[in-house]
C-alpha positions as CSV (number, residue, x, y, z in Angstrom):
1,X,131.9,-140.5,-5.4
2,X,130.3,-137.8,-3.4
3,X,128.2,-136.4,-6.4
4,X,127.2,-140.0,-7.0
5,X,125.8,-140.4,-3.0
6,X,124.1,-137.2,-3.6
7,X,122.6,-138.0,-6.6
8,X,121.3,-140.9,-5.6
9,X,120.5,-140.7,-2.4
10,X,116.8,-140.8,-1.4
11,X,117.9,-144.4,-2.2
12,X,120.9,-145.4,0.0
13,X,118.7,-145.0,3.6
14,X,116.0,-146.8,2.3
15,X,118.2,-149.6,0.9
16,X,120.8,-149.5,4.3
17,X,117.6,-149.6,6.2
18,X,116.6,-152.9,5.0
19,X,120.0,-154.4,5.3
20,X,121.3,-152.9,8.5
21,X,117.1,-153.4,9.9
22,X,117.0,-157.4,8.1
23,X,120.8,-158.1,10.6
24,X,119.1,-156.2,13.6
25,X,115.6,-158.1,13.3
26,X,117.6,-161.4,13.9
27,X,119.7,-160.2,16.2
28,X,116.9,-159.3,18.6
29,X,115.3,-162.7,18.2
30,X,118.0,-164.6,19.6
31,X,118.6,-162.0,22.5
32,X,115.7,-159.7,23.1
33,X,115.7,-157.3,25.7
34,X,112.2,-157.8,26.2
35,X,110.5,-161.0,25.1
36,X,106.8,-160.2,25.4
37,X,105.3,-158.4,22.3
38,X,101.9,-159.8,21.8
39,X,101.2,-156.7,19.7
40,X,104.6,-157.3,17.2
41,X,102.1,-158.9,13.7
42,X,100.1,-155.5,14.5
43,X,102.5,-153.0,15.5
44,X,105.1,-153.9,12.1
45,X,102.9,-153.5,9.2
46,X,102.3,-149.9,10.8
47,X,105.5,-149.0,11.5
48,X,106.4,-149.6,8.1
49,X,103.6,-148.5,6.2
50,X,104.0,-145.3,8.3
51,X,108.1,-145.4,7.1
52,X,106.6,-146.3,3.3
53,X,104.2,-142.8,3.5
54,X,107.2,-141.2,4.7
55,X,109.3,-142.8,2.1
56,X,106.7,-141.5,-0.9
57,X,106.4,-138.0,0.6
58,X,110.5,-137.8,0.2
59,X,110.6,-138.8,-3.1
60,X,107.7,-136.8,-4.0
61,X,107.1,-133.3,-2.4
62,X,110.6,-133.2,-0.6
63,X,113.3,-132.1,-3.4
64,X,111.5,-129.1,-3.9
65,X,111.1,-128.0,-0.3
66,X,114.9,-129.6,0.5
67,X,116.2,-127.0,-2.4
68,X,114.3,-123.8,-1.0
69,X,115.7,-124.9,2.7
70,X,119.4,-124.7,1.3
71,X,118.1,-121.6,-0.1
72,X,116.8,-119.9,3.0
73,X,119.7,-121.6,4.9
74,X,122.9,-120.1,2.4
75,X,121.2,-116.7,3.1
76,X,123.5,-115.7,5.3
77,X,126.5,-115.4,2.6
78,X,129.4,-116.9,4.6
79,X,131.3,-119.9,4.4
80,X,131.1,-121.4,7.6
81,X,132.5,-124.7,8.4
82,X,133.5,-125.5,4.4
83,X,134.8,-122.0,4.0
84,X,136.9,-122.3,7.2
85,X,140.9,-122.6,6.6
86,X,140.4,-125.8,8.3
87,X,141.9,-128.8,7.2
88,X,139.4,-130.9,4.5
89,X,139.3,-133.9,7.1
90,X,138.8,-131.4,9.9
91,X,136.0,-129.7,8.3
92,X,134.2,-132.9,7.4
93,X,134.5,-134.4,11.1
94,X,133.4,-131.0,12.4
95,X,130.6,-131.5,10.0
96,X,129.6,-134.4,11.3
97,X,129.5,-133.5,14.9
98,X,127.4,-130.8,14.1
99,X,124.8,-132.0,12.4
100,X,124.6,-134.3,15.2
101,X,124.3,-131.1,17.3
102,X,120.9,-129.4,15.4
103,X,119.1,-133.4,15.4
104,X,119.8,-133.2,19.2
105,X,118.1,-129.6,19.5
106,X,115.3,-130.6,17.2
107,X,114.6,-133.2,18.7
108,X,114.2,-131.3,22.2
109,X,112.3,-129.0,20.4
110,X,110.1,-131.8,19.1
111,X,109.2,-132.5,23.0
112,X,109.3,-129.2,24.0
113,X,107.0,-127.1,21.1
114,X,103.6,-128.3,20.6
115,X,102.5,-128.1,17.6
116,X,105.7,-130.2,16.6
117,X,105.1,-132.4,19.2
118,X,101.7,-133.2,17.9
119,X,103.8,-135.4,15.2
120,X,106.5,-136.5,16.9
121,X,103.8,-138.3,19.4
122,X,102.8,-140.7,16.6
123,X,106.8,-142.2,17.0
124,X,106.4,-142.6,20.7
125,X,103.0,-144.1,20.9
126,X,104.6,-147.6,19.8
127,X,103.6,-149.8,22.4
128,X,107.1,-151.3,21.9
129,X,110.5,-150.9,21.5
130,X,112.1,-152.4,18.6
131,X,113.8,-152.1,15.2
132,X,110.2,-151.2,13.4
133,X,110.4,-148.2,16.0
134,X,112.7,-146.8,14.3
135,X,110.8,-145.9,11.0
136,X,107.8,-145.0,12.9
137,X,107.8,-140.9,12.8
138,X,104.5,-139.0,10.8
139,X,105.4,-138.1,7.4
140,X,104.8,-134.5,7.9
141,X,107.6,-134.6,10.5
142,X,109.9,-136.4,8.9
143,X,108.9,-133.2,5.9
144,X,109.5,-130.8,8.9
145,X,112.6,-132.4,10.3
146,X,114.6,-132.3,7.0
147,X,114.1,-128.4,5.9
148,X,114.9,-128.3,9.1
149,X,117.8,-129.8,9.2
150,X,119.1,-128.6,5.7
151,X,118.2,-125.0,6.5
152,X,120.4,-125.4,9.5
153,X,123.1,-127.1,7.6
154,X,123.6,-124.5,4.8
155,X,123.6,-121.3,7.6
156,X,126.4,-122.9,9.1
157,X,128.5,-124.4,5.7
158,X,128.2,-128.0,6.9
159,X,129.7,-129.6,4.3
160,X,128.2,-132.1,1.5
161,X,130.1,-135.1,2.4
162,X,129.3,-134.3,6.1
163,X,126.0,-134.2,5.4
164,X,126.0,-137.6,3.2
165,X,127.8,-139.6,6.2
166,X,125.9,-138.6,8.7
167,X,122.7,-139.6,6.9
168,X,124.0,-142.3,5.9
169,X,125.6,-143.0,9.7
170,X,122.0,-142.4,11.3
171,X,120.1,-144.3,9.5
172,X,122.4,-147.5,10.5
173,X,122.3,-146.4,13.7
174,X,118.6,-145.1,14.6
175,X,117.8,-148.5,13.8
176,X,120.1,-150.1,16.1
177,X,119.8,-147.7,19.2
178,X,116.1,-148.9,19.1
179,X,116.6,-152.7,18.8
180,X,115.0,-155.1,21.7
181,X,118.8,-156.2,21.8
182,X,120.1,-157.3,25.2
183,X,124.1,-156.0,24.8
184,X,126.1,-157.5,27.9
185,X,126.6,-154.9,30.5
186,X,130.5,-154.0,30.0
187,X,129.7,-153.7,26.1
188,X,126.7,-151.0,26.5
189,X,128.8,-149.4,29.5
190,X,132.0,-149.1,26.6
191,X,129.3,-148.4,23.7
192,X,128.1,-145.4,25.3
193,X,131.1,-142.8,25.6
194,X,130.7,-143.3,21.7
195,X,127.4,-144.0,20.7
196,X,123.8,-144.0,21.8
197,X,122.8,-147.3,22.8
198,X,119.4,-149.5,23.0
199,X,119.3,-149.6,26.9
200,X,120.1,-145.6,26.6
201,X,117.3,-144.9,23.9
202,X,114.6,-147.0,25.4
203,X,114.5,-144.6,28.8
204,X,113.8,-141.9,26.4
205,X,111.0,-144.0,25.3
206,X,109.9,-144.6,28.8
207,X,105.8,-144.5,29.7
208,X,106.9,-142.5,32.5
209,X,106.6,-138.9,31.5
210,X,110.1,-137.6,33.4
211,X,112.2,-140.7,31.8
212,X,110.7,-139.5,28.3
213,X,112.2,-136.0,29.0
214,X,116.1,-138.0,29.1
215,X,118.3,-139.1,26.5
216,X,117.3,-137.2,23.8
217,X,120.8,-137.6,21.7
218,X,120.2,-139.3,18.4
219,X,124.0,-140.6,17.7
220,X,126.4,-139.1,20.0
221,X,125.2,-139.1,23.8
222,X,127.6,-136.7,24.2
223,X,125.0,-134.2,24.2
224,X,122.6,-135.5,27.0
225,X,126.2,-135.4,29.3
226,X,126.9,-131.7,28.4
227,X,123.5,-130.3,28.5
228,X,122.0,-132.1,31.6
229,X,119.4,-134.6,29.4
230,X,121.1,-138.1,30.3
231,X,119.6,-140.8,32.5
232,X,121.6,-144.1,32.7
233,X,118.7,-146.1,34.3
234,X,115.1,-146.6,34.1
235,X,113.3,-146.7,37.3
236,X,111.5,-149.8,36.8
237,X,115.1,-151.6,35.0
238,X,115.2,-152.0,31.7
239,X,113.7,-155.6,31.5
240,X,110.4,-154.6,33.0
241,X,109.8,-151.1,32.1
242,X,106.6,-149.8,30.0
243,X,106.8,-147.9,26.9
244,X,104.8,-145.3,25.1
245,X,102.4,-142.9,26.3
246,X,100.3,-143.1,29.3
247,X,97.3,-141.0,27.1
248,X,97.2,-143.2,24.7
249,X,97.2,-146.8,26.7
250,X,93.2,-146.7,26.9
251,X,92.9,-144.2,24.1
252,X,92.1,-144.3,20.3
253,X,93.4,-146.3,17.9
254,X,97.0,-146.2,17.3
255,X,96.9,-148.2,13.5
256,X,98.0,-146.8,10.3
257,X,95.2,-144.2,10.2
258,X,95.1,-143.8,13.6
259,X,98.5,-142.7,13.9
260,X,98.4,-140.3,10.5
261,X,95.2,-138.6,12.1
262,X,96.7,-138.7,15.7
263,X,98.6,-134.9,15.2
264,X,94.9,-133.6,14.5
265,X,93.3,-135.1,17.9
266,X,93.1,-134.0,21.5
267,X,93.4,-135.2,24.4
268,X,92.8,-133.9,27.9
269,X,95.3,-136.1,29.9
270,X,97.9,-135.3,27.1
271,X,97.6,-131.0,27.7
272,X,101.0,-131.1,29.8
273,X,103.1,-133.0,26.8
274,X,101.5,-130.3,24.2
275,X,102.9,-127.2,26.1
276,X,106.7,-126.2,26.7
277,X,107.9,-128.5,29.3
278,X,108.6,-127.3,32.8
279,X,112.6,-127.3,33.3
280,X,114.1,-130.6,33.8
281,X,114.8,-132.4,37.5
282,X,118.5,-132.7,38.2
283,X,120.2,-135.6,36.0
284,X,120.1,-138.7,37.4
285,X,123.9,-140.0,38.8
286,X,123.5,-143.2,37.9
């Protein structure tokens, strides 16, 4: 069953995608977070023409560079978690948890290391915050991301089925943690000692540059708790709070072009967000 998922899997994401994103997509309609998206018949066929570029680029150019990451990665010549006496279940929830782990640090890194960040911009320029957000990354990061990601995976012995589910897991997920869903409050409150929730994700999405800097855990918010990252609130509360980026409100355009020659552009009010951060306020208690 595993071999099979492996085999064929640049074609399980895309396919959960649609089901897991068609569910969401009505969901949100009959209770949005936010109800005023003038912008939505613009920002969707960008968002996922943006996912289909990515989408081609996997299929295409990524096997090749997937296979030298696992290369570079198994270098080490040790086991890790797979060649651990651990139990097979143990190992593969370990696994899990882990990978988890590196798509939390990459994804600070993303914010905090600027030539990376030049790509991961084009994701948080979306003027709003729903399912299409999800699929909006550059395809050179989502290129960048996965050796990544792999390379990690194989220096460590992550195992295969790990690996598989979590895929798997985060692409069901990434697309609900960025719905326009309004979840009652004791639901999101419960949600979130297990997963990352909308409410959670969209501070992280925040115009305001030191909300943006918060919540940076993809699945698990365990993460943000442990390493000082989590915000529970937005300061302007969820229902009237801006996203995107403050640089690129009045800036160039943000369309399918735009946003595949946004990495290559500069801008002058967007020097801070291109250099290492400065270290982060104290965590908010709420």
């Amino acid at each position: 069953m595993v071999d099979f998922l492996w085999e064929h899997l640049a074609w399980w994401p895309p396919t959960l995608l649609v089901c897991v994103g068609a569910l969401i997509s009505f969901l949100e309609a009959r209770w949005p977070r936010q109800s005023n998206d003038p912008a939505r018949t613009r920002r969707w066929p960008v968002n996922l023409g943006l996912y289909g570029a990515g989408l081609g680029l996997a299929l295409w150019g990524l096997p090749s560079l997937n296979d030298a990451a696992i290369r570079w990665g198994s270098g080490l010549g040790w086991g890790g978690i797979a060649g651990s006496s651990l139990p097979d279940v143990a190992k593969v929830v370990l696994g899990v948890v882990v990978v988890d782990l590196l798509q939390y640090l990459l994804h600070r890194l993303s914010h905090a290391v600027p030539l990376l960040w030049r790509l991961h911009q084009v994701h948080h320029a979306d003027e709003a915050f729903d399912v299409s957000t999800s699929v909006r990354h550059h395809p050179l990061e989502v290129a960048a991301l996965s050796v990544f990601t792999l390379m990690g995976c194989a220096a460590l012995g992550v195992p295969v089925l790990s690996l598989t589910f979590y895929l798997l897991l985060q692409v069901a997920h990434t697309a609900f943690c960025h719905a326009n869903l309004m979840l009652p409050a004791g639901v999101d409150r419960w949600l979130r000692m297990w997963v990352v929730t909308p409410d959670m994700h969209r501070i992280h999405h925040s115009v305001h540059e030191e909300e943006g800097q918060r919540n940076f855990a993809l699945v698990f918010p365990w993460w943000d708790h442990l390493l000082g990252t989590y915000r529970g609130l937005p300061r302007d509360g969820q229902a009237a709070m801006r996203v995107g980026l403050a640089y690129l409100r009045s800036g160039p355009d943000t369309g399918w072009w735009g946003s595949l020659l946004l990495p290559a552009r500069r801008f002058r009010e967007s020097s801070a967000g291109l250099q290492p951060q400065a270290p982060l306020p104290p965590p908010s208690a709420s």
